[in-house]
C-alpha positions in Angstrom: 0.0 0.0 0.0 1.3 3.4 -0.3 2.4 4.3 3.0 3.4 8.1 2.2 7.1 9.9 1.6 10.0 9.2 3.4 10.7 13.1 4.1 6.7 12.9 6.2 7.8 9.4 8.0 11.4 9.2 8.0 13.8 10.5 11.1 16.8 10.6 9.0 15.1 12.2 6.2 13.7 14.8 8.7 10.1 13.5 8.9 8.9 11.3 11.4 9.0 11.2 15.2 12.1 10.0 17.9 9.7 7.1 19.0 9.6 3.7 18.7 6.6 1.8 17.6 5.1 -0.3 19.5 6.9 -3.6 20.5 5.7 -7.6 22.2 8.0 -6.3 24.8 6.9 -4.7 28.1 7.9 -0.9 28.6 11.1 -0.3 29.6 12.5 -1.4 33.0 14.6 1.3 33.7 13.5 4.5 35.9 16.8 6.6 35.7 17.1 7.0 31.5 18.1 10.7 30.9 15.0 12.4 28.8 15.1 13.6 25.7 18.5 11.8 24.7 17.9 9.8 21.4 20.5 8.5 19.0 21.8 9.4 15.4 19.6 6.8 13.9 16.5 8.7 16.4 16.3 5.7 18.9 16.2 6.2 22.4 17.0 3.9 25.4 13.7 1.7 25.1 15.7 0.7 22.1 18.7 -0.5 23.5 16.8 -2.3 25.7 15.4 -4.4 23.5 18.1 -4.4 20.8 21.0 -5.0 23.1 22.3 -7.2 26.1 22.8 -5.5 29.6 25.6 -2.9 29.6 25.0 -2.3 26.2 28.2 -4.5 24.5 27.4 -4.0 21.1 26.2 -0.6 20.8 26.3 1.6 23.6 29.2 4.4 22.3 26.6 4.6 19.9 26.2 8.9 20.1 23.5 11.3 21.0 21.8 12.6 17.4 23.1 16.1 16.5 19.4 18.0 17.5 19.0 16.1 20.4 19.3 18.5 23.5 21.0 15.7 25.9 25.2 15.0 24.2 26.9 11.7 25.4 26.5 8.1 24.7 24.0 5.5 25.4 26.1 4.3 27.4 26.0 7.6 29.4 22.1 8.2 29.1 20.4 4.7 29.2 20.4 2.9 32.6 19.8 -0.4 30.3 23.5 0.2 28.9 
């Protein structure tokens, strides 16, 4: 089906939102994530939660996005990591 233009639904392309659909997981566990930090790719911590083991061993130097207002790592911002 035609599900619109990238630029209206993309993060990258400068559409879109810094949310993650909904997932079969349960919300995240952690209670001390730093708001408002979000990734290049527009992920934030609930993402490394699901995407990656405790401590965060395959991507957490992964870097805060350019427009995000919190700098730092995953590893810094996402108690997950």
């Amino acid at each position: 089906g035609n599900m619109g233009l990238a630029i209206d639904h993309c993060c990258f392309c400068g559409g879109g939102s810094h949310t993650l659909p909904n997932t079969t997981s349960s919300s995240s566990t952690c209670t001390e994530d730093t708001e408002g930090w979000f990734d290049q790719h527009g992920y934030d911590c609930v993402w490394y939660e699901v995407m990656d083991g405790p401590g965060c061993p395959k991507y957490g130097d992964d870097t805060a996005h350019e427009s995000s207002t919190v700098k730092g790592t995953a590893n810094d911002h996402c108690c997950h990591c």
